[in-house]
C-alpha positions in Angstrom: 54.5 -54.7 -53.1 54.5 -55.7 -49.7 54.0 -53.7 -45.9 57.4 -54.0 -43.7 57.5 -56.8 -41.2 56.5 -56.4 -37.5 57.5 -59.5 -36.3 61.3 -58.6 -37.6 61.5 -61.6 -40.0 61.9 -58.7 -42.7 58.8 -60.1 -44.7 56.0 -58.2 -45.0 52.3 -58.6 -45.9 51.1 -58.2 -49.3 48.8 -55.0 -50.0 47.0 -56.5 -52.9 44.4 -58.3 -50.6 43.9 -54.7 -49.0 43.5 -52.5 -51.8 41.1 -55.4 -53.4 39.0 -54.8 -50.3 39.1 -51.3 -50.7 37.9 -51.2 -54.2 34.9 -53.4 -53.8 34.5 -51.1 -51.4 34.2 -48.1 -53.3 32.6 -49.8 -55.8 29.8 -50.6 -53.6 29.5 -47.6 -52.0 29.4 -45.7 -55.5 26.6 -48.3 -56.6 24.6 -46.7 -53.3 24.2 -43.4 -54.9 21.5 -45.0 -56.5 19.4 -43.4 -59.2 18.3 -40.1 -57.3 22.0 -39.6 -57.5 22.5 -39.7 -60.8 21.1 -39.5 -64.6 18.1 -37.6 -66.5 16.6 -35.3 -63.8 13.0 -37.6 -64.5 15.1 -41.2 -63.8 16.4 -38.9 -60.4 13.1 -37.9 -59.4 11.5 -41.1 -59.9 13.8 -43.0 -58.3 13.3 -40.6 -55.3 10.0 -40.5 -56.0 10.0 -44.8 -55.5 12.2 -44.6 -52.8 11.5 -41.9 -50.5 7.1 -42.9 -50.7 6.5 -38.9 -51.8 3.3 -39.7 -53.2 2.3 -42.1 -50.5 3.8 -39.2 -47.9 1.6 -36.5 -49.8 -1.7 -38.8 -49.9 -1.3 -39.2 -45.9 -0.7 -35.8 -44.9 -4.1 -34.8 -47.0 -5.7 -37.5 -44.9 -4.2 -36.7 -41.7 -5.6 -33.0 -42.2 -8.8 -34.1 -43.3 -9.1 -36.1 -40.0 -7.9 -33.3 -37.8 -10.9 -31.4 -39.9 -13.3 -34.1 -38.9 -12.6 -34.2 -35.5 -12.9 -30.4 -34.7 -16.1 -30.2 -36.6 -17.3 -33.5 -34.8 -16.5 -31.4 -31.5 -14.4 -34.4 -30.1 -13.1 -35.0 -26.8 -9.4 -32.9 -26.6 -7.9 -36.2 -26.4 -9.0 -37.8 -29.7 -8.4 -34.2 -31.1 -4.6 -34.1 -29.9 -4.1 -38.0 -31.1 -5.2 -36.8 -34.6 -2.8 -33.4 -34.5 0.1 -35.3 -33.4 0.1 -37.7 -36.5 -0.4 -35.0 -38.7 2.6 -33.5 -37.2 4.7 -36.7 -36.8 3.8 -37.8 -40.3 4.8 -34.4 -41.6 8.0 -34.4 -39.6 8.5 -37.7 -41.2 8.5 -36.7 -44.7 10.4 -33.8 -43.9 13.3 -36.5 -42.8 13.1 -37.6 -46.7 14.4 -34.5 -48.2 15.8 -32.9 -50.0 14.3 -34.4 -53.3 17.1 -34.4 -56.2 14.9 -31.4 -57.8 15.6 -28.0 -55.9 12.2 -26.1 -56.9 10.4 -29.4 -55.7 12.6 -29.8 -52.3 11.3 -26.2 -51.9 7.7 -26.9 -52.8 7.7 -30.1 -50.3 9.6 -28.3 -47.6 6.9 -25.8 -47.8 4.2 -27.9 -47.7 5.6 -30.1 -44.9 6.4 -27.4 -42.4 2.6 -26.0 -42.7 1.6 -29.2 -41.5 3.8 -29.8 -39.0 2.9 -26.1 -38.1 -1.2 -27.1 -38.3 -0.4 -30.3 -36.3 1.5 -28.3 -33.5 -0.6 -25.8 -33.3 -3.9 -27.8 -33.3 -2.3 -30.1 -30.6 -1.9 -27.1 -28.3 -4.9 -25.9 -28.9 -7.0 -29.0 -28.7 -7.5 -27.5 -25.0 -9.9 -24.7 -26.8 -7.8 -22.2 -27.4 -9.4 -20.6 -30.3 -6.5 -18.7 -31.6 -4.1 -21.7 -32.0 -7.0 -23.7 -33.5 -7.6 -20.8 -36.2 -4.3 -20.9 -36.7 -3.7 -24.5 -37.2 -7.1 -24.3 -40.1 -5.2 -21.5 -41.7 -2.0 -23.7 -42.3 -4.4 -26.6 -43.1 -6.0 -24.5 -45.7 -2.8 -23.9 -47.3 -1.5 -27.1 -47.1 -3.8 -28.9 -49.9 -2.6 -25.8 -52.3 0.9 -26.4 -51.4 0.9 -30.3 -52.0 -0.9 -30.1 -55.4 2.2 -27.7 -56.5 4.8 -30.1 -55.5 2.5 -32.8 -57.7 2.7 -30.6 -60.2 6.5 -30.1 -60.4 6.9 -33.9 -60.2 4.2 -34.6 -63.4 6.5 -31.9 -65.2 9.5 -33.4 -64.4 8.8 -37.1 -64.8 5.5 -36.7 -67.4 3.7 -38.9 -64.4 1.8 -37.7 -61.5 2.8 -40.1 -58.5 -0.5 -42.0 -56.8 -0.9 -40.5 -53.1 -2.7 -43.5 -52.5 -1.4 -44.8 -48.5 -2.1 -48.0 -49.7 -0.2 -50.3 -52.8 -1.9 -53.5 -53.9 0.5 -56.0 -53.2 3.5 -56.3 -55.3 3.2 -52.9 -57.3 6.0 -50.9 -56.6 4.9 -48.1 -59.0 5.1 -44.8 -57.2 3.1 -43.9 -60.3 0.2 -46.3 -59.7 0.6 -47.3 -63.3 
């Protein structure tokens, strides 16, 4: 099978070379679907789990909030106080970027958790100033965030029969989400 001729000479270019491309083409993209994609929901969870860092995103929001805990207790300058509300925000914005998860209850339990802290970052940040309103606020997401996070743990030990490490921080070259 061959395309018609542009240049007029009546032969025409073969389409096998084409439709080769295009099929290691699919293929690859197929292969990119990668194990959250596909098989037992636990092999789909890990796999996003691995790949996505949701332990490692779960371990730093408890320490962002912990540090924006420190720092109003500590009475620090509004400066310091915004720096630390902004990562808990950022961060939490971060791992909101990394769903869904291929699990709907946990996508749900994450997505919870994740918009309280961006919700305690925000509002701590604007009310680093001393407004004591936004700063209540902000400790009334933060004391519903640690509640929040341990459910989403949960739903990933009952899916997978592992709870994911939440350490921020792997020895080098173990890749185990699981910290086995």
């Amino acid at each position: 099978m061959a395309a018609p001729s542009s240049d007029g000479t009546g032969r025409g270019t073969p389409l096998w070379p084409a439709l080769t491309v295009v099929l290691i083409a699919a293929a690859v993209l197929a292969a990119c679907a990668g194990q959250d994609q596909s098989g037992p929901p636990a092999a789909r969870v890990s796999a996003w789990v691995s790949g996505a860092g949701g332990g490692s995103a779960v371990g730093t929001l408890e320490v962002d909030s912990r540090n924006v805990g420190l720092a109003l207790s500590r009475h620090d300058p509004a400066a310091a106080i915004k720096t630390v509300c902004a990562l808990l925000s950022n961060d939490a914005q971060v791992a909101i970027g990394n769903l869904p998860t291929p699990d709907q209850q946990l996508t749900d339990d994450l997505n919870r958790a994740y918009e309280d802290a961006a919700a305690a970052g925000d509002d701590c940040y604007q009310g680093s100033s001393g407004t004591a309103s936004l700063l209540l606020r902000s400790a009334d997401e933060r004391s519903r965030l640690m509640p929040l996070l341990v459910t989403a743990l949960e739903r990933v030990a009952a899916i997978t029969g592992h709870t994911p490490s939440t350490s921020t921080t792997q020895p080098a070259g173990n890749n185990d989400p699981f910290g086995n």
